[in-house]
Structures are given as structure tokens and as C-alpha cells.
C-alpha positions in Angstrom: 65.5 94.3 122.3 67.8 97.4 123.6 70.2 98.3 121.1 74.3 98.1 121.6 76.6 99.9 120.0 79.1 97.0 119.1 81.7 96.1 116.5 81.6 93.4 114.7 78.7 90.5 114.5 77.1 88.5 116.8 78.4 84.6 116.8 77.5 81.7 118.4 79.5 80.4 121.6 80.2 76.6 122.0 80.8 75.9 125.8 82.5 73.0 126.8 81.5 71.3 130.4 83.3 69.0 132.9 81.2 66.1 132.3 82.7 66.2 128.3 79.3 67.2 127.2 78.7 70.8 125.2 76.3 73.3 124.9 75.6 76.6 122.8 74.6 79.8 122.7 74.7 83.1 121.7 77.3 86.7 122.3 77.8 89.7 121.9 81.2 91.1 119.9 82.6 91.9 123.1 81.6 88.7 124.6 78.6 89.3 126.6 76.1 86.4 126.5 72.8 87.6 124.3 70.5 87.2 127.1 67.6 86.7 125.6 68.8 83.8 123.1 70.5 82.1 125.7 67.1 82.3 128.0 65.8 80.4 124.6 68.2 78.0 124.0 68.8 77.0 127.3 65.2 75.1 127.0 66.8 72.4 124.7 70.0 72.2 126.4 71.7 68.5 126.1 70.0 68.1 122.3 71.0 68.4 118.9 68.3 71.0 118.6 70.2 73.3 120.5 73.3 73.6 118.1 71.3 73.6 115.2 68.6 76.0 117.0 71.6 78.4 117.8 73.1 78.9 113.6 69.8 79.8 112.6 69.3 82.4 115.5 72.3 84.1 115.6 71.2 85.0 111.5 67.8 85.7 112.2 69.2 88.5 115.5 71.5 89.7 113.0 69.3 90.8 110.5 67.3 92.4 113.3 69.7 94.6 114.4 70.2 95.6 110.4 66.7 96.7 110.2 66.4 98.3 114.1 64.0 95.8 115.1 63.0 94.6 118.8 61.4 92.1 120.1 58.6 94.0 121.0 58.0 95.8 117.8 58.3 92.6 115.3 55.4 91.3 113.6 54.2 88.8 111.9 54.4 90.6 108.0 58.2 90.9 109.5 59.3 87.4 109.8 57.9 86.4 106.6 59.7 89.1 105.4 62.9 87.5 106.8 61.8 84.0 105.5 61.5 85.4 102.1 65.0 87.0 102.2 66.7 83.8 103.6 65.1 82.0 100.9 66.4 84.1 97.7 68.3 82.8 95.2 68.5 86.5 92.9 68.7 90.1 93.9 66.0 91.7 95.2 64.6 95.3 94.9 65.6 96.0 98.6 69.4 95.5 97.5 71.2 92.1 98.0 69.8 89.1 99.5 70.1 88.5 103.2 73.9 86.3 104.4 75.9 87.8 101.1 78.4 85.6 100.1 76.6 82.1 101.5 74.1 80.2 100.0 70.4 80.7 100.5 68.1 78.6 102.8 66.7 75.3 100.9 63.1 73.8 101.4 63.9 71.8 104.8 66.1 74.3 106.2 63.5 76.7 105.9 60.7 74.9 107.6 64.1 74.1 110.5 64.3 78.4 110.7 60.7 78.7 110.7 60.3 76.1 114.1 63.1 77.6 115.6 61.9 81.4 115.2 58.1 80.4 116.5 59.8 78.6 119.3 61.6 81.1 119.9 59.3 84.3 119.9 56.4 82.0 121.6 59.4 82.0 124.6 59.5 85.7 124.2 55.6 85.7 124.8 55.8 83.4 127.6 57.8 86.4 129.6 55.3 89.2 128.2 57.5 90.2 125.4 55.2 90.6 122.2 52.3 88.8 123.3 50.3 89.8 119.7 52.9 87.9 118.0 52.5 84.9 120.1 48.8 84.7 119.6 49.5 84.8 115.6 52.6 82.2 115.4 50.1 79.9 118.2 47.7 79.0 115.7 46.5 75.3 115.0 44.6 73.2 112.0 42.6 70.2 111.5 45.1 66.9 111.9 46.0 65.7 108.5 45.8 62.1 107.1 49.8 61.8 108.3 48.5 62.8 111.6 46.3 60.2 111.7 48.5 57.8 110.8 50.9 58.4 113.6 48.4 58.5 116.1 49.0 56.0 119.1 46.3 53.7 119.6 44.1 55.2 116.3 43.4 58.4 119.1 43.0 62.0 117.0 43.3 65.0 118.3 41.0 67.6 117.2 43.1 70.3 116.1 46.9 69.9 115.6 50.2 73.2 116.1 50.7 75.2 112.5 53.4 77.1 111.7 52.6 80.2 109.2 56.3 80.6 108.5 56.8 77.3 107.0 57.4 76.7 103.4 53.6 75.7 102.0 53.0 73.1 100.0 53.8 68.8 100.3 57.4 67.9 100.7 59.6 65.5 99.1 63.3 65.0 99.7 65.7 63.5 97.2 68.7 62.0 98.7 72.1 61.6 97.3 72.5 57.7 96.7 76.1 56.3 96.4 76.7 55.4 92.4 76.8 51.7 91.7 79.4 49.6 92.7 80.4 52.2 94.6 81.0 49.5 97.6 83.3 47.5 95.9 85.5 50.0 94.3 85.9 52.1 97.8 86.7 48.8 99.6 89.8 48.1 96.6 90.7 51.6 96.7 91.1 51.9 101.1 94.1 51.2 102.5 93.5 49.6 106.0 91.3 47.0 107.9 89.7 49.5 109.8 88.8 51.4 106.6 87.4 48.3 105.2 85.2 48.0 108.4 83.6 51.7 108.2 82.9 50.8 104.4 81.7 47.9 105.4 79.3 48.9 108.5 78.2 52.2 106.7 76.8 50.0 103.6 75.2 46.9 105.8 74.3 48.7 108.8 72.9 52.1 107.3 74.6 53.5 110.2 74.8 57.9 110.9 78.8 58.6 110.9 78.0 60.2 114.6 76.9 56.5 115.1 79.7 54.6 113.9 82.6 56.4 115.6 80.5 56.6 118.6 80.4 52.6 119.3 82.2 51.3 122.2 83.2 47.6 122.0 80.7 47.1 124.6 77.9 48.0 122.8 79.1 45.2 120.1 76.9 41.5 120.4 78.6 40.0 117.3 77.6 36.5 118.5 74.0 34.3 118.7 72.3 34.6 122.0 74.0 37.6 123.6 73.8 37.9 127.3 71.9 41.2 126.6 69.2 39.0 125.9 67.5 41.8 123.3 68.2 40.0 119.7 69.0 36.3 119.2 70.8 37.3 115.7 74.7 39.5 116.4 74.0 42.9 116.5 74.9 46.4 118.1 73.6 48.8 120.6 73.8 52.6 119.7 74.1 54.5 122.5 73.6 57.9 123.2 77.0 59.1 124.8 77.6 62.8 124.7 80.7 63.0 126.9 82.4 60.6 123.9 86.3 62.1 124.1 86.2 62.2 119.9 82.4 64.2 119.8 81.0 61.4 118.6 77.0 61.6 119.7 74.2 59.1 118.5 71.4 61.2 117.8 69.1 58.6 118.8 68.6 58.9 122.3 66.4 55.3 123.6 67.4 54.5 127.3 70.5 52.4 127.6 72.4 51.3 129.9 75.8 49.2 131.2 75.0 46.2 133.8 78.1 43.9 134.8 79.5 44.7 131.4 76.2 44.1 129.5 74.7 46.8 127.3 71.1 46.8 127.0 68.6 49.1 125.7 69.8 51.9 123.4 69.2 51.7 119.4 69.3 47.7 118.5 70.4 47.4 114.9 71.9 43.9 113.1 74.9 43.2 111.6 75.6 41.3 108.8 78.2 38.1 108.4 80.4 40.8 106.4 80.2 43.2 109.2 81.1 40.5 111.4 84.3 39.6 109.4 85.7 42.9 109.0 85.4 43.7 112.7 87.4 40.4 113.3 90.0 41.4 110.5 90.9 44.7 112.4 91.1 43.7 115.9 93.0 41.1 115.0 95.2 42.5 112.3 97.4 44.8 114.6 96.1 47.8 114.2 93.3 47.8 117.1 95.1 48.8 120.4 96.8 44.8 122.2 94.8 44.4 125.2 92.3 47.0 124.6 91.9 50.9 125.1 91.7 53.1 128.0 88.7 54.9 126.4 86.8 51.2 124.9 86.0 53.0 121.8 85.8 50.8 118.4 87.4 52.9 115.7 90.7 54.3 116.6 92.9 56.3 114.8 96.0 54.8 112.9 99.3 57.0 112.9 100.9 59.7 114.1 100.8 61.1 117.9 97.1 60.4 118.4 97.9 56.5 117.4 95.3 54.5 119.6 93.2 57.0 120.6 89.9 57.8 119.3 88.7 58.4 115.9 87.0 61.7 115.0 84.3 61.8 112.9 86.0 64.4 110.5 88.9 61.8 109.9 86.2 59.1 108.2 84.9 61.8 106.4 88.0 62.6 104.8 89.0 59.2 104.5 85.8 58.5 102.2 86.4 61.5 100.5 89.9 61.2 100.0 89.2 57.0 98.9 86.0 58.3 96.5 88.7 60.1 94.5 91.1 57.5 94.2 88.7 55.3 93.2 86.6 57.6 90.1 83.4 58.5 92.6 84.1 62.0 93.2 83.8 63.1 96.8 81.6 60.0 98.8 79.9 61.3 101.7 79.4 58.9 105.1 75.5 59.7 104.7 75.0 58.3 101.2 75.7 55.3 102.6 72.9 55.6 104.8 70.1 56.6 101.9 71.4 53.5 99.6 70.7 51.0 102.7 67.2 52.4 103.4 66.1 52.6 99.6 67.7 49.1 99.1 65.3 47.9 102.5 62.8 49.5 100.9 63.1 47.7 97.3 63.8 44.4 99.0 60.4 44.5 101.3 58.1 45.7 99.0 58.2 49.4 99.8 57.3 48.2 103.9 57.6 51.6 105.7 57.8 49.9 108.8 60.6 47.5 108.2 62.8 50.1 106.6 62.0 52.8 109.5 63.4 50.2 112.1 66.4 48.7 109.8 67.6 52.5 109.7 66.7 53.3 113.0 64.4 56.7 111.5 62.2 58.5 113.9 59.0 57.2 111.8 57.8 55.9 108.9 56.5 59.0 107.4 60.0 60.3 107.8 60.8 57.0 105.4 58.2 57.9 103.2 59.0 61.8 102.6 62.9 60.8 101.8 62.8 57.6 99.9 58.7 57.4 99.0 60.0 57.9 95.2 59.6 56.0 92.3 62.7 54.2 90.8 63.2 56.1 87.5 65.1 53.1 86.1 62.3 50.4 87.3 60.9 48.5 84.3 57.3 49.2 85.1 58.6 53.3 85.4 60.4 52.4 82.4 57.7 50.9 80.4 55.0 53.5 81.3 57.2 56.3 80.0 57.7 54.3 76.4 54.7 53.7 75.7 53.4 57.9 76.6 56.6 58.6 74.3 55.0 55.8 71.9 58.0 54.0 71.8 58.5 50.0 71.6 58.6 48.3 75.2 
């Protein structure tokens, strides 16, 4: 990596297109493009990946240029040096840890820096840049049990990628459920019929925020026997839609597409009587646009100069934030929601993987199992066991 003399730190770039949809990368202080970054990132332009790719290597180039490292000259011993420094919670005996002032990497943001950096030094390899270092980050091992169970059709691969900058060890998540009754007090505590509905579909439809304020009307079958011909039971379509004028984006991304004004394909998830109603109750209560919107987007914003147009995602955040405080919850956020419907699915089927990796819409059941594969600790049988350990009465 040739070194610049520059002032300042290197930041990420968002770049806005004419077809509404945005990418990222990487500049210099002066604003110069950080060529090879951008080279990197460019290979999952149009995802997610790519923003989230981008945060973690504009950290990981600024500690290089701290210690007067290249890309030729790293090694392995040196990112797992970084890991360890992104990691630290306390001082260390080199000085301070690594991004002063912010607050070290968790468990699954550490295994997210650790595929971005192999990807990303693997790329450097595949254009003859530190080649030895692509042969130690492009190791395999034996496919697991979890492996195994996501194989299609039962077939197993013989050896599976590795990655020896992730965290070690088995990995379980513990999400941030909404406290109980939390549904009813936020729905007595909002102030609007359209407030009521992003309660309402958040809770029944374990919807992503991204997802919500990313529906179009047209992606609503609220009756029996849409035309779509997909679901016999009302339901939605979520549709991937990155040119959405309020940056909105599904980050599911099944085909879909519009047909004589008939969605089809996309994410099919089903709505609940309740979801039904409150959708009714705001387009019909005056504050959903007479005669439709320009933009066909469902959730639209209330008051001042933007009235009508769409709704952000930021503005239900804050609306949920601002309504958990009113109503004693503290600061609710849009994705509790979305961990209380799947462990709820979960309870109600059993503990089915399956049905509670499609009712969510999650990439796989494993997924399912590594976030909500817990044990309630307020079940009775949890409950019992731990009495009668304690020697305590049942």
C-alpha cells in the first residue's frame, strides 16, 4: 500500500445514482477514492454487504496506516493482532485500545470484520498482492453437523471455507424482546391511525423496519383469493426496491415482480385480521393521501411540509422511541418487535425451526436456532428444574 502524506482520516463515501439506488466506498482526506478498497467493494455493489463491508474497512485501513503497514507486508500474526485490538474492552500494554472514544467490537461484529478482511485480502491475492497471506486466510475444515443440515438434497461436501480470524468457540445470540404488554400500552400511548398500524404490523407480521416503510400499496393482498394467485389467506409481498425515494430497502431480495398491477413473487408473509383493520382505519381515516400518492408508498408522513410524502425509516424509529417513553418502556426499538414474534412462533409450534424461519422471513433455520434456540427462564419445566437443584419446594 504506498503511503500518502494526508490530513485528517480516511471515511467512507456514500454515492448516490440516477436510478435512486446507492453505493459506497472508500477516500482519501482530500477526496481521492482509496483504490484498492473501492476495487474490493465494488464486488458486492447493489447489497447491504457493501455498506456494512465499507465501516469495517475504512477502521481496519486506518489502523494500517498507524502501524506503516502495506498490503504486501501484512501477515497473518498481524490481523489477529488487529482482531484482538478491536475486541478490547481495557487498556492494553501497547497504550489504548484501537477506535478511542467508541465501543469495542462484540461477538458477531467480530466474526462480520473477520469475513470482510479475508474477503478482502483474498481480493488482494487475486491481483498478486500478498499471495502468502491468501494461502493462510484460504484454508478449509471438515463440514460440521450444521453443514449437514443445510445441505440441499442430503449432498456434503467434503471440506467446507474457515476463517482463522473469527471469534472461536459456538455462538448464541440473546435478543432484546419487548417487555410484556408492551403492545397494548404503545398502541394507548400513539397518537395516530397510522401509528397504530406500524404497532400493529411490527407485532403480527414480525416485519424489519426497512420492510415496513418499504411496502407499496401494491404489494398489499388484504383479501381471500388474491389475483396474485400465491396465498389463499390476505397477505403482503416484500419487495426488494432500492431506488424507494424514503431509503427504505427490504433486505430480502426473492424475484418479484409487477404484472397489470399484480405483485407476485418477492417475500410472501400473512397478515393478521388486526393487521387488516388497522390498515382500513388509516386509509380511511383521512390521513392517507384522497385518491392515492404519486410515489404508491404505504406509510406516509403526517405534518409539516413533507405531508403526504413518504415515510423515513428514522421517523418510526423515533416515533417508537418517543411512544416507549410516554408509555413507561424506556426507548422501544422497531427490531424488538421482530425477536418477540419469532420467539412467540417458536413457543406456539413447539420450537418448529422451520415454521418460525418462514413466518419471519430469516435466511434459515439455523439462523432461528442461534438467536431464539434458548430456554425460557420463566418456563415451569426451567422453573421446576432449578427448585428442586436449589432444594426448594416446586
Amino acid at each position: 500500500m504506498a503511503r500518502r502524506v494526508v490530513v485528517g482520516d480516511l471515511r467512507v463515501q456514500q454515492i448516490e445514482r440516477k436510478d435512486g439506488r446507492r453505493s459506497w466506498t472508500i477516500i482519501w482526506p482530500e477526496g481521492a477514492v482509496h483504490a484498492e478498497a473501492d476495487r474490493f467493494l465494488r464486488t458486492h455493489d447493489g447489497s447491504g454487504t457493501q455498506k456494512t463491508y465499507a465501516y469495517y474497512l475504512v477502521d481496519h485501513l486506518r489502523w494500517l496506516e498507524r502501524e506503516c503497514l502495506g498490503f504486501g507486508t501484512v501477515v497473518l500474526r498481524d490481523l489477529e493482532r488487529y482482531m484482538g485490538i478491536v475486541g478490547a474492552e481495557v487498556r492494553m500494554p501497547l497504550g489504548e485500545p484501537w477506535r478511542v472514544g467508541k465501543r469495542p467490537y462484540g461477538r458477531a461484529a467480530l466474526s462480520t470484520a473477520a469475513a470482510c478482511l479475508k474477503g478482502f485480502y483474498l481480493h488482494q491475492a487475486s491481483l498478486g498482492i500478498n499471495g502468502e497471506l491468501g494461502k493462510k486466510l484460504g484454508v478449509t475444515r471438515l463440514p460440521s453437523q450444521a453443514d449437514r443440515r443445510r445441505s440441499f438434497l442430503g449432498h456434503v461436501k467434503s471440506a467446507m471455507p474457515a476463517n482463522p480470524l473469527a471469534p472461536s468457540g459456538p455462538q448464541r445470540r440473546h435478543p432484546k424482546m419487548l417487555p410484556d404488554g408492551a403492545r397494548e400500552k404503545l398502541l394507548a400511548t400513539v397518537n395516530s391511525a397510522r401509528d397504530r398500524l406500524v404497532v400493529t404490523w411490527l407485532a403480527d407480521g414480525g416485519l424489519r423496519i426497512g420492510e415496513l416503510c418499504g411496502l407499496h400499496m401494491v404489494d398489499l393482498h388484504l383479501r381471500e383469493n388474491a389475483a396474485c394467485g400465491e396465498c389463499r389467506s390476505p397477505h403482503l409481498h416484500v419487495c426488494h426496491r432500492p431506488g424507494n425515494p424514503n431509503r427504505a430497502e427490504a433486505k430480502t431480495k426473492h424475484p418479484w415482480r409487477l404484472e397489470d398491477g399484480t405483485v407476485t413473487g418477492g417475500l410472501i408473509k400473512r397478515v393478521s385480521p388486526a393487521m387488516v383493520h388497522t390498515y382500513f382505519e388509516y386509509v380511511t381515516g383521512g390521513e392517507y393521501p384522497r385518491g392515492g400518492s404519486g410515489h404508491g408508498m404505504l406509510l406516509v408522513q403526517l405534518h409539516g411540509a413533507g405531508a403526504g410524502e413518504p415515510w423515513a425509516p428514522v421517523g418510526a424509529r423515533r416515533m417508537l422511541g418517543r411512544a416507549g417513553k410516554r408509555a413507561g418502556l424506556g426507548l422501544v426499538k422497531p427490531h424488538a418487535f421482530r425477536h418477540s414474534f419469532t420467539s412467540a412462533v417458536l413457543d406456539a409450534s413447539d420450537g418448529n425451526l422451520l415454521i418460525a424461519r418462514d413466518a419471519g422471513g430469516w435466511a434459515s433455520a439455523t439462523m432461528v436456532d442461534e438467536v431464539y434456540g434458548h430456554v425460557d427462564v420463566h418456563d415451569p419445566a426451567f422453573d421446576a428444574a432449578l427448585r428442586t437443584v436449589w432444594g426448594e419446594p416446586k
